[in-house]
C-alpha positions as CSV (number, residue, x, y, z in Angstrom):
1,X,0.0,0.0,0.0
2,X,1.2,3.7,-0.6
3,X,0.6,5.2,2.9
4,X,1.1,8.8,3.9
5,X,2.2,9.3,7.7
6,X,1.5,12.7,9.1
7,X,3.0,13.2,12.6
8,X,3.3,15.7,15.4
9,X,7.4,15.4,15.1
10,X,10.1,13.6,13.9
11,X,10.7,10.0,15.1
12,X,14.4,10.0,15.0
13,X,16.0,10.2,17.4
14,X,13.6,7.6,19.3
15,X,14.3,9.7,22.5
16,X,11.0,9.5,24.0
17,X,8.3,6.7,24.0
18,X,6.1,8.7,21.5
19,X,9.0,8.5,18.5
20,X,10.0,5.1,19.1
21,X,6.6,3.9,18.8
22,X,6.4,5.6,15.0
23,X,10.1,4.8,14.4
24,X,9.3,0.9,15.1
25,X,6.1,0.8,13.2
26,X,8.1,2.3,10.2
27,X,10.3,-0.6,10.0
28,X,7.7,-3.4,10.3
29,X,5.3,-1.4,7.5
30,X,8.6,-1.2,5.5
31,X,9.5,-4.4,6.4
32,X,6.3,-5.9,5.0
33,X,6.6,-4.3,1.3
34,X,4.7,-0.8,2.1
35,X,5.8,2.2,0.6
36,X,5.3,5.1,3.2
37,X,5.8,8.8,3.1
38,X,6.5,10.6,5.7
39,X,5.9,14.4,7.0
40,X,7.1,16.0,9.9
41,X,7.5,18.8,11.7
42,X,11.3,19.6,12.5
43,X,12.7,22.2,15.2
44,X,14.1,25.3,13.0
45,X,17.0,25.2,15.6
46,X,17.5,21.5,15.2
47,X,20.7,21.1,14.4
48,X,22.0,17.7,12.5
49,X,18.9,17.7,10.5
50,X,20.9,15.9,7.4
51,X,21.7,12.9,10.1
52,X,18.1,12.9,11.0
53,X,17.0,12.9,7.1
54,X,19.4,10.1,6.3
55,X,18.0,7.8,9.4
56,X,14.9,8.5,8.2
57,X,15.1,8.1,4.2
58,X,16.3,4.3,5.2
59,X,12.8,3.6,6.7
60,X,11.1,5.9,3.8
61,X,10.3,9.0,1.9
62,X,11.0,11.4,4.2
63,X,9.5,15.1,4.3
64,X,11.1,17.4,7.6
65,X,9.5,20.1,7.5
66,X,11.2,23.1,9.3
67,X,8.5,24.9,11.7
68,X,8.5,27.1,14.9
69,X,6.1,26.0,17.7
70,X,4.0,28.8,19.0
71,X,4.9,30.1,22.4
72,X,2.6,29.8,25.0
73,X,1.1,33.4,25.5
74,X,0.3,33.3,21.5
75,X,-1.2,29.3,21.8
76,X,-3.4,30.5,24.8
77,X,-4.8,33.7,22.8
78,X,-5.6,31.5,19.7
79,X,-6.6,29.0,21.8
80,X,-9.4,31.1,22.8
81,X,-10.0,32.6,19.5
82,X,-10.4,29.5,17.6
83,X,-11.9,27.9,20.7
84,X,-9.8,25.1,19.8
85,X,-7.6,23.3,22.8
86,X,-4.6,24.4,23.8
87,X,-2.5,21.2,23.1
88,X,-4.0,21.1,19.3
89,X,-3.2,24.9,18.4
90,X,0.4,24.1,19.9
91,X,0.8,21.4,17.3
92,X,-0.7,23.3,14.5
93,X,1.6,23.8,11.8
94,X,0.6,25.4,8.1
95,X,3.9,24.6,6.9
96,X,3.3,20.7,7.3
97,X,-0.2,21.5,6.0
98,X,1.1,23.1,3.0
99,X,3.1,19.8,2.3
100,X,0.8,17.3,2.6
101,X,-1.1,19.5,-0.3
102,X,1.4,19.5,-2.2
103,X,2.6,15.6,-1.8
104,X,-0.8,15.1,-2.8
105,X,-0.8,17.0,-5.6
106,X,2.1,14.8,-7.2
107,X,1.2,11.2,-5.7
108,X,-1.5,8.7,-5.3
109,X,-1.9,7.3,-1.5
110,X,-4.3,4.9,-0.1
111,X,-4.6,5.6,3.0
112,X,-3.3,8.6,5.5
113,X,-2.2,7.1,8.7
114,X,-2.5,10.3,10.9
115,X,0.0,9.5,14.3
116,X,-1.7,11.8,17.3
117,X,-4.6,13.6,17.4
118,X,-2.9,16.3,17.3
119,X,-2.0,15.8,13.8
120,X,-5.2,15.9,12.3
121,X,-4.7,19.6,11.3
122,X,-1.8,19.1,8.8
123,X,-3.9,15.8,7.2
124,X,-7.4,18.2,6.6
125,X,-6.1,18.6,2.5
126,X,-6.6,14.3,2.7
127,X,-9.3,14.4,4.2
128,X,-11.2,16.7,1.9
129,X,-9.3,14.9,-1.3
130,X,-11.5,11.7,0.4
131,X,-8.5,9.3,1.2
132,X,-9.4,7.6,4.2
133,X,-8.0,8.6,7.8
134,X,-6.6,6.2,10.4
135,X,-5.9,8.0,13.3
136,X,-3.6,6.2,15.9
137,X,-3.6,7.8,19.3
138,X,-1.0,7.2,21.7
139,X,-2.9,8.7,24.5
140,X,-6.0,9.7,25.8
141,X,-5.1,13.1,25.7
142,X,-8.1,14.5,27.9
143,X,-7.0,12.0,31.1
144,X,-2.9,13.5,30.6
145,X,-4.5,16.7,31.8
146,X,-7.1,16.1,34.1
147,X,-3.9,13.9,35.8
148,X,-1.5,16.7,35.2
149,X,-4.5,19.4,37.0
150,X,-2.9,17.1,40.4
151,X,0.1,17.9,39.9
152,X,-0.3,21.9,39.3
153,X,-0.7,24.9,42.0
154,X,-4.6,25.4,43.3
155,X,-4.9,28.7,40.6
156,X,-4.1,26.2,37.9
157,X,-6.1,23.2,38.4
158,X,-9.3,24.7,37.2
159,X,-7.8,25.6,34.2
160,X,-6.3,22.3,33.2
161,X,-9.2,20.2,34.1
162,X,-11.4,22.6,32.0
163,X,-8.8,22.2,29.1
164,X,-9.2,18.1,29.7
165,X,-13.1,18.4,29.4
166,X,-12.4,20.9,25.9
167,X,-10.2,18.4,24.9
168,X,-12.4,15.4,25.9
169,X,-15.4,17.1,23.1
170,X,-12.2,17.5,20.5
171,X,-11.3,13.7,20.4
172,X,-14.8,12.2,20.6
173,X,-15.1,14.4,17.5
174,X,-12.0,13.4,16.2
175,X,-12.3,9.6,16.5
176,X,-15.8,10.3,14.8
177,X,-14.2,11.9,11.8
178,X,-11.8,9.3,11.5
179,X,-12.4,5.7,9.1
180,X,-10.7,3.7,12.0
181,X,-9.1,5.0,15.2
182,X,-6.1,2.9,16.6
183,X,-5.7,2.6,20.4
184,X,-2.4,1.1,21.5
185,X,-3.8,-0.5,24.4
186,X,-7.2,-2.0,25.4
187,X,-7.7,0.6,28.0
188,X,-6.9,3.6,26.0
189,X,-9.3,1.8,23.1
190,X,-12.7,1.4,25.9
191,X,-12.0,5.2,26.7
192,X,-12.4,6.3,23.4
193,X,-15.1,4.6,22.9
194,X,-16.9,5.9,25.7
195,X,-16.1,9.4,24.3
196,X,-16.6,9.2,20.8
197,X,-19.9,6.9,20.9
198,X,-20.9,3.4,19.8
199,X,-20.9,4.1,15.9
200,X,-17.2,5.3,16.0
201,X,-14.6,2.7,15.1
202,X,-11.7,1.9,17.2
203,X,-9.3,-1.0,17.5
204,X,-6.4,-2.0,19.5
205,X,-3.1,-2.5,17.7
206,X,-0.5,-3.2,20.2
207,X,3.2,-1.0,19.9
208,X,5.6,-3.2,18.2
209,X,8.5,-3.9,19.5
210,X,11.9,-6.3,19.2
211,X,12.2,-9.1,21.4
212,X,16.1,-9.2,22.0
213,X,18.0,-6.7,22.8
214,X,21.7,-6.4,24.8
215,X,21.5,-4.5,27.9
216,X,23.5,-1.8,29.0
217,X,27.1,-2.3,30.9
218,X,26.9,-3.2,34.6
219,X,26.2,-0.6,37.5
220,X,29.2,-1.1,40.2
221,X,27.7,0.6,42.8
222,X,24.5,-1.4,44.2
223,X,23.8,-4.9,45.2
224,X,21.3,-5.5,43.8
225,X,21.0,-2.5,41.0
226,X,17.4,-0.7,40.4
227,X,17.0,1.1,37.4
228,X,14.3,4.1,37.1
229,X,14.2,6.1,33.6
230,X,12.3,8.9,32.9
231,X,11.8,12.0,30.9
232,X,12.4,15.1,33.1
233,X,10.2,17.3,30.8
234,X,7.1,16.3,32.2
235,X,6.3,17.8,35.4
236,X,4.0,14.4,36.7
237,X,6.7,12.2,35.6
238,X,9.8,14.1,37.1
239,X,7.6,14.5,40.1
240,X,6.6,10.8,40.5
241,X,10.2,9.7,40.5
242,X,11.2,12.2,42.9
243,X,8.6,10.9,45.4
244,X,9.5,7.8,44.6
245,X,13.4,7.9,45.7
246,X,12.4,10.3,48.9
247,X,9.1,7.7,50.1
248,X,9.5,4.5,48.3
249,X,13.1,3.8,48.2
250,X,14.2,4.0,52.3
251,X,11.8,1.0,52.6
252,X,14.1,-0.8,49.9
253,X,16.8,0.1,51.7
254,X,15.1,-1.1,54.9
255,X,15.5,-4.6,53.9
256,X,18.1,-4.3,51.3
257,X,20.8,-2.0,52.9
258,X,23.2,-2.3,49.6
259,X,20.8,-1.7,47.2
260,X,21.5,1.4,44.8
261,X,18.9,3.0,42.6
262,X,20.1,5.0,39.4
263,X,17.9,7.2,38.2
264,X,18.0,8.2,34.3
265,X,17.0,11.3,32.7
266,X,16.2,13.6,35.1
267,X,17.9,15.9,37.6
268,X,18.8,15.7,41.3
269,X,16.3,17.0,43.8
270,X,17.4,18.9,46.5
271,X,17.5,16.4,48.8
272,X,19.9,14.0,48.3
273,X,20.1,10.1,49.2
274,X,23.6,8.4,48.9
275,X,21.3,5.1,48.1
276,X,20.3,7.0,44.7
277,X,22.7,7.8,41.5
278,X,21.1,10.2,39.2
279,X,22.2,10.4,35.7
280,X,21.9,12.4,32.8
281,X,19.3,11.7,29.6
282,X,21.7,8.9,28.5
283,X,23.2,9.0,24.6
284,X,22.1,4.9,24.9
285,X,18.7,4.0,25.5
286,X,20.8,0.6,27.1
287,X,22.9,2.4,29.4
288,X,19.8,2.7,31.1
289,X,19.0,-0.4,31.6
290,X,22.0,-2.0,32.8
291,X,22.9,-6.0,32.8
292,X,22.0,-7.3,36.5
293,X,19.5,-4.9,37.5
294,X,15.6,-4.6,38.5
295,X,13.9,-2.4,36.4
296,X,11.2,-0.3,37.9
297,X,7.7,1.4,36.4
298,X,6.4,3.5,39.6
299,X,3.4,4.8,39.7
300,X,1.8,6.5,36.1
301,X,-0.5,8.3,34.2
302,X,-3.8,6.3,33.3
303,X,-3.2,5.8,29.5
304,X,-0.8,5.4,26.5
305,X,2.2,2.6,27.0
306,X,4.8,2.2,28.9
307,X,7.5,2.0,26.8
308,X,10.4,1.7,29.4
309,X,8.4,-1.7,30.1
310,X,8.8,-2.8,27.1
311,X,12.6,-2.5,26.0
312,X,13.5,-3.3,29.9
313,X,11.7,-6.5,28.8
314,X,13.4,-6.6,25.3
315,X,16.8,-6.4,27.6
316,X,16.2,-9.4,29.5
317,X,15.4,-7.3,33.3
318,X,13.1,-7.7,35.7
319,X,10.3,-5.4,35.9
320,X,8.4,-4.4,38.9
321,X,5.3,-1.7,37.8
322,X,2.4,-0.2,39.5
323,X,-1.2,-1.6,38.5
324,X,-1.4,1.2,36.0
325,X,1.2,-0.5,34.0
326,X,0.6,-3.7,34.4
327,X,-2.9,-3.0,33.1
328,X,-2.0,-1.1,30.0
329,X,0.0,-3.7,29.4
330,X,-2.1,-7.0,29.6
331,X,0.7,-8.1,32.4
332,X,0.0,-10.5,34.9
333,X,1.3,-10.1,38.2
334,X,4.1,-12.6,39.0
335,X,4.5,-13.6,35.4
336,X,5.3,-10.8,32.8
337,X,6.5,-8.4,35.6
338,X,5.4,-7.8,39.6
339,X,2.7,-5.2,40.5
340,X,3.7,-3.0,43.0
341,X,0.8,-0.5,44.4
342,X,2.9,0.5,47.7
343,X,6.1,1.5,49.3
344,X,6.2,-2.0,51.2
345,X,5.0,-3.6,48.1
346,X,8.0,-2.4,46.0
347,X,10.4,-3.3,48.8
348,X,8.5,-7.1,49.1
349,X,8.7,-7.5,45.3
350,X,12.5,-6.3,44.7
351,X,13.5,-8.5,47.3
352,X,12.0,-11.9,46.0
353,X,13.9,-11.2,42.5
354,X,16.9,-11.2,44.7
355,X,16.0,-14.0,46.9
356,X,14.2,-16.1,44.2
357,X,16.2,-16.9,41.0
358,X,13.6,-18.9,39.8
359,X,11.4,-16.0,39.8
360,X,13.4,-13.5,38.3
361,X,14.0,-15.9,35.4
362,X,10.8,-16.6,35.1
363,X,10.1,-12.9,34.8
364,X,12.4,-12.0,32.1
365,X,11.0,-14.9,30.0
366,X,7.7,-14.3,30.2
367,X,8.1,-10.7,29.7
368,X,10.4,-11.7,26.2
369,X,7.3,-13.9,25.7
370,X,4.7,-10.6,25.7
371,X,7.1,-8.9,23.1
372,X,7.1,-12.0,20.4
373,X,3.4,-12.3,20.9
374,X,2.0,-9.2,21.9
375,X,4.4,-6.4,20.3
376,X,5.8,-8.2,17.7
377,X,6.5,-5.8,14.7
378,X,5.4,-8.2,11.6
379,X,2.2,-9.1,13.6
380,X,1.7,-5.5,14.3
381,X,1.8,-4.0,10.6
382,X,-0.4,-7.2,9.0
383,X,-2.7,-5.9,11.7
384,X,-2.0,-2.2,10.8
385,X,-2.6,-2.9,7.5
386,X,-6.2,-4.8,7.8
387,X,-7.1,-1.5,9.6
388,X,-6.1,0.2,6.5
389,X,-7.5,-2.1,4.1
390,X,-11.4,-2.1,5.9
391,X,-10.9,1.9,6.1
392,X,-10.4,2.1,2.2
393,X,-13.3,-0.5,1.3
């Protein structure tokens, strides 16, 4: 199939669990004999951009489009204007617009595979040439902010949460539009239903991902080694991780004295806990998960996947997540990974994987087992592709 891809930004690098999920799904729809174009918005600033081109053109035909994300003051104004959510107007770029028109002007696709809601703007010329949309959302973008509201100072709750109910209207409309919406998790899929109504058609196509992957080198400091990654540039996820090193991690300690956590991707509270190594964004996505240790999920948002699950599986390490996780993920507790919903819980789980090597290997083969049958990438674009197929029929 000839299949356009519009997107809210450029998978490569994969440094967050939103490109990686595109960057994957472009090698198993390439894999399988599609030809896909690509268009996506690029930072002006970006520097490397010929690097990034060249990754890209070895998936597909790829389209960087340079363009400048609003700043907030002008996103809130036009926001208001337009009447439009704030998250959509942010991701609203008429330079990526202009492209699809004139991609489509030149060449014949079947299908537009639209990746985030928020990229439904820059697809509108395919839509009113007729070629059928399939939306894939990675979130349920109205529950990121009614969770985020928690996070914010008293003045600023009310206006989150009223953004998450604007934003709730948007995507029931924009799953309506839509010939198929794809949810990446069964979870994510039941809430947009909810939201968008009976008639509107949404199915669950799981993230791909590969199986076997080398972890990163050894941690010396730590017996045994926890591993936490996370992306510092959300406010809820910095925030969870720093609650969980200053609340969750003395009771680890409590029972495991030598036990060191390394934390990956995001900065040093003030406090500080000689039990905890904090570490830069690593260069590797391996170096965060190094040979040996316990990989943790703590506690998350209530949709999209967790991604660190998945290649923490991929590198053969033991997972322990909170039921969030484990739900989002089909996981069963004491097979794939071990639910942790407590302090004491976390400590009781991290130290049976020490204790119990039957369990920890046990773990880390069932979890290699969920990526070959769950997330496997050739099952995940023949199932891409019947989405595509029933959406141009």
């Amino acid at each position: 199939m000839h299949i356009l891809v519009v997107a809210t930004k450029s998978p490569w690098p994969p440094i967050d669990g939103g490109r990686l999920v595109l960057l994957n799904t472009l090698d198993a729809l390439s894999a399988a004999g599609h030809e896909i174009t690509l268009v996506a918005p690029v930072d002006v600033h970006l520097p490397h951009v010929g690097i990034v081109r060249q990754k890209l053109e070895e998936r597909c035909r790829a389209h960087l489009v340079a363009a400048e994300r609003r700043g907030l003051f002008r996103s809130l104004l036009l926001s208001q204007i337009s009447r439009r959510p704030l998250t959509i107007v942010r991701h609203t770029f008429g330079p990526v617009q202009r492209r699809v028109r004139q991609l489509l002007e030149r060449h014949h696709f079947d299908v537009i595979h639209v990746e985030q809601q928020q990229a439904l703007h820059a697809a509108e010329p395919a839509l009113r040439a007729g070629i059928p949309a399939v939306v894939r959302a990675h979130n349920v973008e109205h529950l990121l902010w009614e969770f985020a509201s928690d996070f914010r100072r008293r003045a600023l709750r009310w206006g989150f949460r009223r953004e998450a109910r604007r934003l709730a209207r948007w995507e029931g409309r924009c799953v309506r539009s839509a010939a198929a919406t794809v949810a990446l998790t069964a979870v994510d899929a039941r809430h947009l239903r909810r939201i968008a109504g009976p008639e509107a058609r949404v199915e669950v196509v799981e993230a791909s991902f590969c199986a076997d992957l080398t972890p990163g080198p050894k941690q010396n400091e730590g017996s045994p080694v926890v591993a936490v990654l996370a992306s510092g540039s959300w406010i809820p996820n910095r925030d969870a991780i720093w609650r969980f090193a200053e609340r969750t991690w003395p009771q680890v300690l409590a029972t495991l004295p030598d036990a060191c956590l390394h934390v990956f991707g995001i900065e040093q509270p003030e406090q500080q806990n000689p039990a905890v190594r904090w570490h830069p964004p690593p260069d590797e996505s391996a170096t965060a998960f190094p040979a040996d240790a316990i990989f943790i999920v703590p506690a998350r948002h209530p949709t999209g996947v967790p991604m660190k699950c998945l290649e923490a599986w991929a590198r053969g390490l033991p997972v322990v997540a909170s039921p969030e996780a484990a739900e989002q993920l089909a996981a069963r507790d004491g097979e794939e990974l071990m639910v942790a919903s407590s302090a004491a819980d976390v400590a009781a789980a991290v130290r049976r994987i020490v204790c119990e090597p039957d369990l920890r290997a046990r773990l880390t083969a069932e979890g290699r087992r969920a990526l070959r049958t769950r997330h496997d990438p050739g099952r995940g674009a023949t199932r891409l592709e019947a989405v595509y197929r029933a959406a141009v029929s």
